[in-house]
Backbone atoms as SQL, in Angstrom:
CREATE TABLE atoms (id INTEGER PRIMARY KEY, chain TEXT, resi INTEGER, resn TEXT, atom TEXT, x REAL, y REAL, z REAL);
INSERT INTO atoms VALUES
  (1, 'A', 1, 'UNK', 'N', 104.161, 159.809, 151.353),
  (2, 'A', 1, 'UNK', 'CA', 104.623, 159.193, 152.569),
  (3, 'A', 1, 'UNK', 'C', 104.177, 157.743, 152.662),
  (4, 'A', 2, 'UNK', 'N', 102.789, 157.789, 152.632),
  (5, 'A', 2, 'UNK', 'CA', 102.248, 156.110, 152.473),
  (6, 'A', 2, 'UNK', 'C', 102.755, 154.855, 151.164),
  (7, 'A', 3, 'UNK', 'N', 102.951, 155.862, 150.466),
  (8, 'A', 3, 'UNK', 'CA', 103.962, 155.264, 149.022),
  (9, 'A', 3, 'UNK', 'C', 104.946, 154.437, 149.189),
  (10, 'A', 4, 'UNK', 'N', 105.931, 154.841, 149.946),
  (11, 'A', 4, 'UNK', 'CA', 107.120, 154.498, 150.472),
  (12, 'A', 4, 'UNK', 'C', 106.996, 153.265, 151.119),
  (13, 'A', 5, 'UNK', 'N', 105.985, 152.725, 151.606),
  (14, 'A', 5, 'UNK', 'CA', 105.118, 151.507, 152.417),
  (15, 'A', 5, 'UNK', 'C', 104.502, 150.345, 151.798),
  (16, 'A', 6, 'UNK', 'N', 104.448, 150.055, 151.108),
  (17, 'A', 6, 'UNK', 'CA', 103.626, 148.949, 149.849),
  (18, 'A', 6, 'UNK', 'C', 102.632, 148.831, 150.932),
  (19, 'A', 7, 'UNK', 'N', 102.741, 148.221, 151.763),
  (20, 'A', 7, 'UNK', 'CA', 101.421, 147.347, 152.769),
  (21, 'A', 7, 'UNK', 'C', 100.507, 148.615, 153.067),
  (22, 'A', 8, 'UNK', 'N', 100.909, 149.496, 153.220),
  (23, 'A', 8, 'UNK', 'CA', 100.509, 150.830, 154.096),
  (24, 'A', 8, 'UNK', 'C', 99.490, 151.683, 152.682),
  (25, 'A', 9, 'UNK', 'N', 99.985, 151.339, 151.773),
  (26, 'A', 9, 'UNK', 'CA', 99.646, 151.930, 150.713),
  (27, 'A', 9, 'UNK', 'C', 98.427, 151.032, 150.213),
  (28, 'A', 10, 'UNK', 'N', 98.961, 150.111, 150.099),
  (29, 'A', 10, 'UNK', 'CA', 97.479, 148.847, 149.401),
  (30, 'A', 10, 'UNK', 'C', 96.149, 149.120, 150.660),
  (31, 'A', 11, 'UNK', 'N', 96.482, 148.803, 151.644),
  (32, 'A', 11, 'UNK', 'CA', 95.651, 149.357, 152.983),
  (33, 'A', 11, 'UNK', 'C', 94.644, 150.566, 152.324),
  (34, 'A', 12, 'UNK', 'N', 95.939, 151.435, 152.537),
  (35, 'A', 12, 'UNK', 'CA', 95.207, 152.997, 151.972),
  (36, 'A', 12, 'UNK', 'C', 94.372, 153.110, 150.764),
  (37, 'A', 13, 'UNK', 'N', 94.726, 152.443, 149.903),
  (38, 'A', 13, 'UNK', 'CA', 93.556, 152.278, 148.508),
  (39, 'A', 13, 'UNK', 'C', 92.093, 151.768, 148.909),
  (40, 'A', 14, 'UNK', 'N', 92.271, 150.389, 149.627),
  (41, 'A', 14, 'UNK', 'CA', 91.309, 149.664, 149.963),
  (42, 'A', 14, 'UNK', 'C', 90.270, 150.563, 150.987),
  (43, 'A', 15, 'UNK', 'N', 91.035, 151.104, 152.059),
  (44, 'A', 15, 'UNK', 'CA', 90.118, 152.210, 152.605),
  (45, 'A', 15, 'UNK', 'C', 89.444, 153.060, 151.751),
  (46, 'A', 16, 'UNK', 'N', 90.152, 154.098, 150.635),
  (47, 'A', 16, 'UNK', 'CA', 89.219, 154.913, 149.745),
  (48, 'A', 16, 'UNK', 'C', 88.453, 154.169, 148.792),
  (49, 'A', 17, 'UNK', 'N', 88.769, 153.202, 148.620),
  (50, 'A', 17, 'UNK', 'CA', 87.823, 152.190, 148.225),
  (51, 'A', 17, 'UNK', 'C', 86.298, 152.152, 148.688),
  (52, 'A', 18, 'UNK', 'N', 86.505, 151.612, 149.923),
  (53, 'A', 18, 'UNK', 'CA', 85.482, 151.626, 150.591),
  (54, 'A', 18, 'UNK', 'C', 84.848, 152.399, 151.258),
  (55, 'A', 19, 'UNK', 'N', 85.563, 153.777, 151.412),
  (56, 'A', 19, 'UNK', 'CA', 84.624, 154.936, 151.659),
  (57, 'A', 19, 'UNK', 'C', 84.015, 155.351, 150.461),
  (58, 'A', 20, 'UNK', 'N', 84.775, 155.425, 149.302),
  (59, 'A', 20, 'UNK', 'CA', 83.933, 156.199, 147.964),
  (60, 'A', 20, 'UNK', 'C', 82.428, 155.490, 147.710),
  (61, 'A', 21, 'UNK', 'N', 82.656, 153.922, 148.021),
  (62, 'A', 21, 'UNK', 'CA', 81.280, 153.052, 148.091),
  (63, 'A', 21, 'UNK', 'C', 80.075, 152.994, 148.862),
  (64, 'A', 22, 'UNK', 'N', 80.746, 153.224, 150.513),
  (65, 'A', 22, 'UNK', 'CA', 79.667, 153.602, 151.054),
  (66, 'A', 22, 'UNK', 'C', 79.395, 154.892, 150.940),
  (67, 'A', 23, 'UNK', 'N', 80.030, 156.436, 150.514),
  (68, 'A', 23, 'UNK', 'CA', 79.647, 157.333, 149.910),
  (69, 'A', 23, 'UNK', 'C', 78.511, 157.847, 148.939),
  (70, 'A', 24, 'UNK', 'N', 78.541, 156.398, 148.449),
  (71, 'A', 24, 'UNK', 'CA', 77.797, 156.341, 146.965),
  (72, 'A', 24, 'UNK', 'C', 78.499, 157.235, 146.011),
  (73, 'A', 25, 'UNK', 'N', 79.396, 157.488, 145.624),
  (74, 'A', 25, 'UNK', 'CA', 80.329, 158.147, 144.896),
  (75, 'A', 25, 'UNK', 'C', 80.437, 157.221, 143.627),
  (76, 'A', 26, 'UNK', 'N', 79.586, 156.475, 142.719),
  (77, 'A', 26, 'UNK', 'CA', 80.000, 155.678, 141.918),
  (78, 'A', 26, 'UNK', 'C', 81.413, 155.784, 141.146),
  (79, 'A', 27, 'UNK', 'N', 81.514, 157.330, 140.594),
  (80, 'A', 27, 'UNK', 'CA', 82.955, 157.226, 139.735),
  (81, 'A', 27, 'UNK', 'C', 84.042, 157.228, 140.267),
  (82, 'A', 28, 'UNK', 'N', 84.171, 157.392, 141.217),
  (83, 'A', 28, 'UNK', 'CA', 85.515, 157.089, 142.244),
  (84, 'A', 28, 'UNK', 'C', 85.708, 155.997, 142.695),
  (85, 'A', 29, 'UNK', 'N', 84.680, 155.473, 142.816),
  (86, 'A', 29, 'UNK', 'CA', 84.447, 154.153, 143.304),
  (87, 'A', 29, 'UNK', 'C', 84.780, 153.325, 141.821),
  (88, 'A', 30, 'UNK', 'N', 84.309, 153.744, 140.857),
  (89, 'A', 30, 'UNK', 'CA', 85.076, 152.469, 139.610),
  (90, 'A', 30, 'UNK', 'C', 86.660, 152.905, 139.765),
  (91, 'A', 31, 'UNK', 'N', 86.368, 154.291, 140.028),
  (92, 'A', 31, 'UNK', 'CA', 88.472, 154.451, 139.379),
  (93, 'A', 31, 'UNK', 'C', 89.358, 153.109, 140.227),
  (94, 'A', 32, 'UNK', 'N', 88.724, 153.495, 141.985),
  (95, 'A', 32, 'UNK', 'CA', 89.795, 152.812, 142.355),
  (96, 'A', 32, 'UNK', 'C', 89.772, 151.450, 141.712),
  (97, 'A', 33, 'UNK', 'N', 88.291, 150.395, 141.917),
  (98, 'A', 33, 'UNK', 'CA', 87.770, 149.193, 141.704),
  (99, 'A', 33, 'UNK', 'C', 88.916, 148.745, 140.143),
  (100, 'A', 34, 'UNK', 'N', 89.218, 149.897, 139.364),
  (101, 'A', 34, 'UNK', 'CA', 89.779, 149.289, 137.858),
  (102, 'A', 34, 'UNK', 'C', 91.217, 149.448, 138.122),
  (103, 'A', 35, 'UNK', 'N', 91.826, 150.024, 138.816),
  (104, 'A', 35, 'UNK', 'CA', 93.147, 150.280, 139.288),
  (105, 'A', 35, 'UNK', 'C', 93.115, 148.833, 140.671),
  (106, 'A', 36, 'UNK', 'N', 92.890, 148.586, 140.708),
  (107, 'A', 36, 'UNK', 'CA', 92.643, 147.625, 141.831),
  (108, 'A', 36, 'UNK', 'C', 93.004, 146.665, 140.803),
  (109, 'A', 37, 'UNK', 'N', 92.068, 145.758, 139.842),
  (110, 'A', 37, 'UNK', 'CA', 91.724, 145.056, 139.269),
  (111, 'A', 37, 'UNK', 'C', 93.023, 144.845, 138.069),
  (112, 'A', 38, 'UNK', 'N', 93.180, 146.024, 137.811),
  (113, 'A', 38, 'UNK', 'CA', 94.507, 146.038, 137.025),
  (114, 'A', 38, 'UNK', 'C', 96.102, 145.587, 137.440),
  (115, 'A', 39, 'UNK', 'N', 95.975, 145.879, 138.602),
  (116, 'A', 39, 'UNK', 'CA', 97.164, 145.408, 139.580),
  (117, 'A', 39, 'UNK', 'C', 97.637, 143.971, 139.457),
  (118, 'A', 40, 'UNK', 'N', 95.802, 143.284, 139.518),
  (119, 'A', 40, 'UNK', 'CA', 95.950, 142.236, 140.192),
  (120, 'A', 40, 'UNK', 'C', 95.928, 140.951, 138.964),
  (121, 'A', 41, 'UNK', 'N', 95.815, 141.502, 137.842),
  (122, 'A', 41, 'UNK', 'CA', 95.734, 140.738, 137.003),
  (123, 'A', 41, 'UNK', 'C', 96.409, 139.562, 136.788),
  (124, 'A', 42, 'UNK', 'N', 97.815, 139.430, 136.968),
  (125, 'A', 42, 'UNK', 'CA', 98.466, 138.494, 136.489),
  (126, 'A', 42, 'UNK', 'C', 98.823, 137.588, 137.704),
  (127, 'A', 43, 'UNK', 'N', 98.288, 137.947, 139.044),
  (128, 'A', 43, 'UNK', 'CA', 97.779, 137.581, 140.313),
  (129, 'A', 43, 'UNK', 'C', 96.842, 136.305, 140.315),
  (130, 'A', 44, 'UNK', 'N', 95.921, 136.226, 139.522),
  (131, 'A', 44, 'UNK', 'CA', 94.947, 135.238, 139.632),
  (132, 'A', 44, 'UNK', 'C', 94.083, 135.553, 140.912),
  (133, 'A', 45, 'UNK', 'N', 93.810, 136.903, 141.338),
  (134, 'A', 45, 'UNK', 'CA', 92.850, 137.114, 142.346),
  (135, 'A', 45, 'UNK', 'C', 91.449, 136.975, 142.164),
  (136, 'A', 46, 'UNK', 'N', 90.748, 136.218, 141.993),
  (137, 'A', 46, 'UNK', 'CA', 89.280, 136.280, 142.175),
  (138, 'A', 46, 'UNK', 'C', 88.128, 137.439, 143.228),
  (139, 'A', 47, 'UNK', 'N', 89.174, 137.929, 144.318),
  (140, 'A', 47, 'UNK', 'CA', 88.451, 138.797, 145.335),
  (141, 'A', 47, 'UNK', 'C', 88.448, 140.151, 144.364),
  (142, 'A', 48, 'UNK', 'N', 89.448, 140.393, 143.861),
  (143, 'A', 48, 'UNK', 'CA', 89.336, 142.013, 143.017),
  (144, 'A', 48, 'UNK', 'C', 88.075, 141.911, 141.923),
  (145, 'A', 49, 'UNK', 'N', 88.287, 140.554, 141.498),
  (146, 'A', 49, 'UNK', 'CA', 87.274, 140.516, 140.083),
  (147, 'A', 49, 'UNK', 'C', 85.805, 140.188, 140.702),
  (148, 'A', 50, 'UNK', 'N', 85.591, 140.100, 141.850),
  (149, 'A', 50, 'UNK', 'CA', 84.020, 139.702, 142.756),
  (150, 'A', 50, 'UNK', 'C', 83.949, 141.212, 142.947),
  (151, 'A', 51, 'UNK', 'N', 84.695, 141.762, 143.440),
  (152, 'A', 51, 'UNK', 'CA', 84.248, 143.160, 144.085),
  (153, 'A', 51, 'UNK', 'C', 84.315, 143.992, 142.912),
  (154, 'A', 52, 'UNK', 'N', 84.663, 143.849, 141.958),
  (155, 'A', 52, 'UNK', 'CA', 84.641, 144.480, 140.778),
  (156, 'A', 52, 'UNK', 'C', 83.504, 144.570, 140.173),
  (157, 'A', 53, 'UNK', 'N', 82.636, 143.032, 140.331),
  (158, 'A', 53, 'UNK', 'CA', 81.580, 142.723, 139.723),
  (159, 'A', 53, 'UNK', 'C', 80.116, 143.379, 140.536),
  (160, 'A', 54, 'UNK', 'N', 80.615, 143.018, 141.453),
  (161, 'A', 54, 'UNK', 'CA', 79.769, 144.097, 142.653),
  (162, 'A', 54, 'UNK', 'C', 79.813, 145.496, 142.854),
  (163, 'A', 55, 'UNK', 'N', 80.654, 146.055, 142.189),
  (164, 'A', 55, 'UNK', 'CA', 80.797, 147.551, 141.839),
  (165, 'A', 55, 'UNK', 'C', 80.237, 147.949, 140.467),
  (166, 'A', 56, 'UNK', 'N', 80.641, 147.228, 139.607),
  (167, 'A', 56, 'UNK', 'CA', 80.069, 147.333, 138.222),
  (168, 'A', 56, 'UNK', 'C', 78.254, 147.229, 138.048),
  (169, 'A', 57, 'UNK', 'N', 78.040, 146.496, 139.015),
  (170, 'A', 57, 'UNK', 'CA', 76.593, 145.763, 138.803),
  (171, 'A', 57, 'UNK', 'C', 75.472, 146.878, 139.498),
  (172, 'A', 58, 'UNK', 'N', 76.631, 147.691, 140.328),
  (173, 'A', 58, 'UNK', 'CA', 75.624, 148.743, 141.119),
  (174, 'A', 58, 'UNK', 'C', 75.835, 150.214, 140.771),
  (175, 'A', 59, 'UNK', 'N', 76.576, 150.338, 140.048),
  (176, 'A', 59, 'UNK', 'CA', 76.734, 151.373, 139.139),
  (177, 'A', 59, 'UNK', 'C', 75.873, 151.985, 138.430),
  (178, 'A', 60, 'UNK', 'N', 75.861, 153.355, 138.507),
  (179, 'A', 60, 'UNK', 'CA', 74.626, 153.558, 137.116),
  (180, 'A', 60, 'UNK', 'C', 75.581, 153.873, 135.941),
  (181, 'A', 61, 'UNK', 'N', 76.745, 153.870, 136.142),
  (182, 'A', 61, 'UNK', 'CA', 77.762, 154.195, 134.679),
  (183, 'A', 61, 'UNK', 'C', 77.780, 153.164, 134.077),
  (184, 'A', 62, 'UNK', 'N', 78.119, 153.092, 132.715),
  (185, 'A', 62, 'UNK', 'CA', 78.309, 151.915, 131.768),
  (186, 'A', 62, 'UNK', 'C', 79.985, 152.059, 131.098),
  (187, 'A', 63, 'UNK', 'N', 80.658, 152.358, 131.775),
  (188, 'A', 63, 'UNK', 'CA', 82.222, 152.118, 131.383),
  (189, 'A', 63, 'UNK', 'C', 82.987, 150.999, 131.760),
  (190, 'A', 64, 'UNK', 'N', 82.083, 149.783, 131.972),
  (191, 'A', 64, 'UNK', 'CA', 82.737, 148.561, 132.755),
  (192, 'A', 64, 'UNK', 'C', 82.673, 148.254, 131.627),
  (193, 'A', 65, 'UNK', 'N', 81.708, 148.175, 130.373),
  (194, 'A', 65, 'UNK', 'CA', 82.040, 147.546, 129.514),
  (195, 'A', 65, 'UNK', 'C', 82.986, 147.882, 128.524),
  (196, 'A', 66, 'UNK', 'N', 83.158, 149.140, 128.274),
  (197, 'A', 66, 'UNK', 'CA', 84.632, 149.365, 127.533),
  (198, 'A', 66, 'UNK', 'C', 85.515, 148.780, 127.807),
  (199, 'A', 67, 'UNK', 'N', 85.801, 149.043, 129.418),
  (200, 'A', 67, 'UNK', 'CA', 87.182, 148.210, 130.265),
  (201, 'A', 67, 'UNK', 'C', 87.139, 146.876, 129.646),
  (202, 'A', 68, 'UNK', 'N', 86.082, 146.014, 129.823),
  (203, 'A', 68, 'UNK', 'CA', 85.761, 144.442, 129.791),
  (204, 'A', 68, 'UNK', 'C', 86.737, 143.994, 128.511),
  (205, 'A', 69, 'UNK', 'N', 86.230, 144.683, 127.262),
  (206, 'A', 69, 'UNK', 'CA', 86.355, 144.473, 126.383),
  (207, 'A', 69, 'UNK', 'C', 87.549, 144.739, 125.691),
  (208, 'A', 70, 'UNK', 'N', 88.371, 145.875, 126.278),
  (209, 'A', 70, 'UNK', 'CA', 89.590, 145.932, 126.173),
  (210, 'A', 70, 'UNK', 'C', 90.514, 145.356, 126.970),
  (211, 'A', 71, 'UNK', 'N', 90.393, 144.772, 128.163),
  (212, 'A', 71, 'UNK', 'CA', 90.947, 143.602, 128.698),
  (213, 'A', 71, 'UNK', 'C', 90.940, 142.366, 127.949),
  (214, 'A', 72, 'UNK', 'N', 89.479, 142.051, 127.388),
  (215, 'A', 72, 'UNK', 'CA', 89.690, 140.468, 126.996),
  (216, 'A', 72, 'UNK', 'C', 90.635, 140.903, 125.454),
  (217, 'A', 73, 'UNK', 'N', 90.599, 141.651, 125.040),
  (218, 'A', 73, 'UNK', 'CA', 90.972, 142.203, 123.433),
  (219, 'A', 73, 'UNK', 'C', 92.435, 141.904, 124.210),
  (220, 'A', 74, 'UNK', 'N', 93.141, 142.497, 125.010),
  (221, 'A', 74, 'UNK', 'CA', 94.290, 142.391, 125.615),
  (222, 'A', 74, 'UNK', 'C', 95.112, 140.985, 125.804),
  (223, 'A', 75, 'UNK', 'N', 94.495, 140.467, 126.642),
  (224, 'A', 75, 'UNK', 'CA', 94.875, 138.954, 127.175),
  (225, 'A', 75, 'UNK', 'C', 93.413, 138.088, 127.403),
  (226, 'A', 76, 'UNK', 'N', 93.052, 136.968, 126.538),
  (227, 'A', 76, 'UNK', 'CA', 92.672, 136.083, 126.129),
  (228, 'A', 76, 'UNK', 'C', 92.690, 135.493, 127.676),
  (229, 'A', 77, 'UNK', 'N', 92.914, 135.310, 128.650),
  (230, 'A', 77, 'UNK', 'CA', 93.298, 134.483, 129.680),
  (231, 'A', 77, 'UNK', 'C', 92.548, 134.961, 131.213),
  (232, 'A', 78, 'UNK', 'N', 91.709, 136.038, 130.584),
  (233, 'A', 78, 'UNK', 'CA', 90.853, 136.205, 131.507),
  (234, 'A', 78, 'UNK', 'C', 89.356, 136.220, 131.544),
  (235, 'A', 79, 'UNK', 'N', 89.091, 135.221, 130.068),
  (236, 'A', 79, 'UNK', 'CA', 87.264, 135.586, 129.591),
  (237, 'A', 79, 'UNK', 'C', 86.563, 134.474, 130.998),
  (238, 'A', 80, 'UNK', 'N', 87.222, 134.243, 131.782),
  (239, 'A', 80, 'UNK', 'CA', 86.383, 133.328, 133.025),
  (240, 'A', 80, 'UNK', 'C', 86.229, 134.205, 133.875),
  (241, 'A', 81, 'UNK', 'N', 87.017, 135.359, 134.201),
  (242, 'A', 81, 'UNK', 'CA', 86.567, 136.501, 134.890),
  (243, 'A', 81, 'UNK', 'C', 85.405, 137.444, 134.577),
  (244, 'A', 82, 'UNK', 'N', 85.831, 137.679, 133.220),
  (245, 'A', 82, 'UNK', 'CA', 85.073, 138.243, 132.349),
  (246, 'A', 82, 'UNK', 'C', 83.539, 137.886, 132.368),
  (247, 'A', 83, 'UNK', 'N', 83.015, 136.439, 132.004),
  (248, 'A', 83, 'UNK', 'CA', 82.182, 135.984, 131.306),
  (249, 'A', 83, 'UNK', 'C', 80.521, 136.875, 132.739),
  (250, 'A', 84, 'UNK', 'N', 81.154, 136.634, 133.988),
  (251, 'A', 84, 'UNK', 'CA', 79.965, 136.737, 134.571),
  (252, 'A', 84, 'UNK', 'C', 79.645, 138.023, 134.945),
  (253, 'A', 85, 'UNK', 'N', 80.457, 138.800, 133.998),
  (254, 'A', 85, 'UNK', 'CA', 80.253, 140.428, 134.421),
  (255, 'A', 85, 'UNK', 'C', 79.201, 141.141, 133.484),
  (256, 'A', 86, 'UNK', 'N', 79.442, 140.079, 132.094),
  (257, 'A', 86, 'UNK', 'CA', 78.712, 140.404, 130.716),
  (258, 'A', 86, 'UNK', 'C', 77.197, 139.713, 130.784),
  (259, 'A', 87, 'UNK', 'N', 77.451, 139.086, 131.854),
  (260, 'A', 87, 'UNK', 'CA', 75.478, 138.544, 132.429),
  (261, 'A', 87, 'UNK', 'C', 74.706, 139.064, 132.762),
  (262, 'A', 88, 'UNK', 'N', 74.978, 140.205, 133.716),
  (263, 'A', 88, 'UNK', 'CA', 74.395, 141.132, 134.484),
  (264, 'A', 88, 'UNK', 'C', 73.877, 142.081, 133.278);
């Protein structure tokens, strides 16, 4: 039903978003954060790739770096997003 809505739907992500986080639910909380992030790629959003970095950084999982690395392996055009995730 919310599908059918684009606005209604992006809304709706961003909410389970942010409940899985304050949940402390880490792996739900990356699913949405990389489905988020994936969307927005060719976007030039900086807010997905901050909150990304802020999800990744508080994580106790280590699958941000697979992602990382198969993104930059992907498209070359995002190692400025990239670079400050591989600091932490």
């Amino acid at each position: 039903m919310f599908m059918k809505l684009p606005r209604y739907a992006k809304d709706l992500e961003f909410q389970a978003l942010l409940g899985c986080y304050f949940n402390g639910s880490h792996k739900y909380t990356y699913l949405f954060i990389r489905e988020l992030v994936s969307k927005n790629l060719n976007k030039k959003k900086n807010k997905a790739w901050n909150l990304y970095s802020l999800i990744a950084s508080c994580s106790p999982e280590n699958r941000q770096n697979r992602f990382c690395m198969r993104l930059m392996l992907k498209d070359k055009d995002h190692l400025d997003n990239l670079h400050f995730i591989f600091i932490c």
